[in-house]
N, C-alpha and C positions, 0 to 999 in steps of 0.2 A: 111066701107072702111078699109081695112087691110094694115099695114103696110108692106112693103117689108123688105128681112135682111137687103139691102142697106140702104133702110129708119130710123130701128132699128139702124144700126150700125153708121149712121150720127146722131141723137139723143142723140147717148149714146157718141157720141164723143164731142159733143157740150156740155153735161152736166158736162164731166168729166173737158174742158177747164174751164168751169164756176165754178166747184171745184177749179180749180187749182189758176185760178186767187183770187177768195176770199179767201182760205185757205193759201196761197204760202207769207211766210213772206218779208216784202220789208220797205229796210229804208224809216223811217219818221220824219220829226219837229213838234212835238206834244204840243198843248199847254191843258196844265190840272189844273183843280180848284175842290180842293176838290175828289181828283182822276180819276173824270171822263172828258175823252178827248173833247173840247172844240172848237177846231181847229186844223186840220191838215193839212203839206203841204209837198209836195216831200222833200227827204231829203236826205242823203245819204253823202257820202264823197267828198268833194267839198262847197255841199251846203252851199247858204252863205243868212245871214238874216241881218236884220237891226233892231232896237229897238227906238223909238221917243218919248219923253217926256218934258214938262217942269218943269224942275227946279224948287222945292220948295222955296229955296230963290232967288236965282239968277233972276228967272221968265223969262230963255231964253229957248230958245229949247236946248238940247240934243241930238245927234246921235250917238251910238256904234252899230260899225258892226260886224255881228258874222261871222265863218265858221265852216262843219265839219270840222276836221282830225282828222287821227287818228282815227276815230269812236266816237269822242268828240267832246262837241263844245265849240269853243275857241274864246277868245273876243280878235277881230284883231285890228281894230280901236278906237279912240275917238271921237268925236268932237262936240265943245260948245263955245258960244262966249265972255264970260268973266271969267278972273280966280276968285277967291272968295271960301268961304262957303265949305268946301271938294271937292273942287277939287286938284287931285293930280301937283305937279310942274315940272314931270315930267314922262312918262310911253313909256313904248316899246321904239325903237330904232331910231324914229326920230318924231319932231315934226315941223309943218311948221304951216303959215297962209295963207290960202285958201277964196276967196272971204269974208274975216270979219270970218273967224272959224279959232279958233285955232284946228288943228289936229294931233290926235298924233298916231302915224302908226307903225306897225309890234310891237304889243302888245305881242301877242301870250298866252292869259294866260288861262287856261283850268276852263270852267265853266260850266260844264255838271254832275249833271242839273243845268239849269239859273234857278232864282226864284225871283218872279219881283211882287211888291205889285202895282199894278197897280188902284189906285187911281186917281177917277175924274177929281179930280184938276189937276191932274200934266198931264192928256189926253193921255195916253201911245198908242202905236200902234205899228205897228208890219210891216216891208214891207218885202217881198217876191215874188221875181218874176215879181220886178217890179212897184206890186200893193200894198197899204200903209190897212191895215187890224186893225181896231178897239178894245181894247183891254179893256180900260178905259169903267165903265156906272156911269150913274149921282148915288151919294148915295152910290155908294160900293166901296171895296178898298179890293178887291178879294188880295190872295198873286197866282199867277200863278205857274206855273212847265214850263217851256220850254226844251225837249230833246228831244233829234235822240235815235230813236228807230228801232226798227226792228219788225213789224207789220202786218199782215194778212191782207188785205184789208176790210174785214166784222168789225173790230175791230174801224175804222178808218172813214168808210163810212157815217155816222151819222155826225160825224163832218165837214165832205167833203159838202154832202149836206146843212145841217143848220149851215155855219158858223157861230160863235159865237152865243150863245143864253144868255148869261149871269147865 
C-alpha cells in the first residue's frame, strides 16, 4: 500500500508538531537533587506553589507560599502556629491570625533558586495545583533545587511521568 502526497504531507506534518511540542522551550517548577530533574510541574509567571513541613523544634506544621514574578520565584507568604526557635517577629507587610496560624503576608522576597534540605523528619511536601506532592523519604535528607525554568518538554517528561523517584 503506497502512501498518497496527501498521506505524506499529513505524516510529515504530525511529526514536525511532535518536534515542535518536545523541542519548543516552556516555563517550568522543577525540582532537582543532585542535578538531575526530579519533579516537574507547569510554571511560568503567575505560578504559585506551596512548601509543608514540620518544624524541627517547634514540631508544628509550616506553610510558605511561593509565586513566579518577574521570572523568579518569590516567597509571598508565611504561616506556622507558634513563635519560638528562628522564627522571624515580624516579615512582609502584614501579619494576621487565621484559624490558630499566625500569617504573615506580602513577603515578596526573591528566592530563585529555593534550596530545601528536605529531611524525613521534618516530612516536607510540596502542593501544586492543588495536589500536596511528597518531597521527604524515610533515611534521606536530599538538599532539593526548586526553580522556574525554561524547558523543552523531552527534558522534563521523565519527571512528569515518574513523579518523584527518590
Amino acid at each position: 500500500m503506497r502512501l498518497r502526497p496527501v498521506g505524506l504531507v499529513g505524516v510529515a506534518a504530525l511529526l514536525i508538531l511532535a518536534a515542535v511540542a518536545l523541542l519548543w522551550p516552556r516555563p517550568w517548577l522543577v525540582v532537582r537533587h543532585d542535578g538531575v530533574i526530579r519533579a516537574a510541574f507547569v510554571g511560568g509567571e503567575g505560578a504559585r506553589f506551596a512548601l509543608r513541613w514540620t518544624h524541627s523544634v517547634e514540631k508544628e506544621a509550616w506553610i510558605e507560599t511561593f509565586a513566579v514574578r518577574d521570572g523568579a520565584i518569590e516567597l509571598m507568604a508565611t504561616r506556622f502556629k507558634t513563635f519560638g526557635a528562628g522564627v522571624p517577629a515580624a516579615a512582609g507587610r502584614r501579619t494576621t491570625l487565621e484559624d490558630g496560624w499566625v500569617v504573615m503576608h506580602d513577603i515578596h522576597r526573591v528566592v530563585d533558586p529555593l534550596a530545601v534540605q528536605a529531611a524525613a523528619a521534618e516530612d516536607y511536601s510540596l502542593r501544586h495545583d492543588g495536589h500536596w506532592h511528597a518531597l521527604s523519604e524515610p533515611g534521606k535528607k536530599p538538599i532539593l533545587m526548586i526553580e522556574n525554568r525554561r524547558l523543552p518538554l523531552y527534558r522534563v517528561l521523565p519527571a512528569l511521568i515518574w513523579r518523584w523517584s527518590g
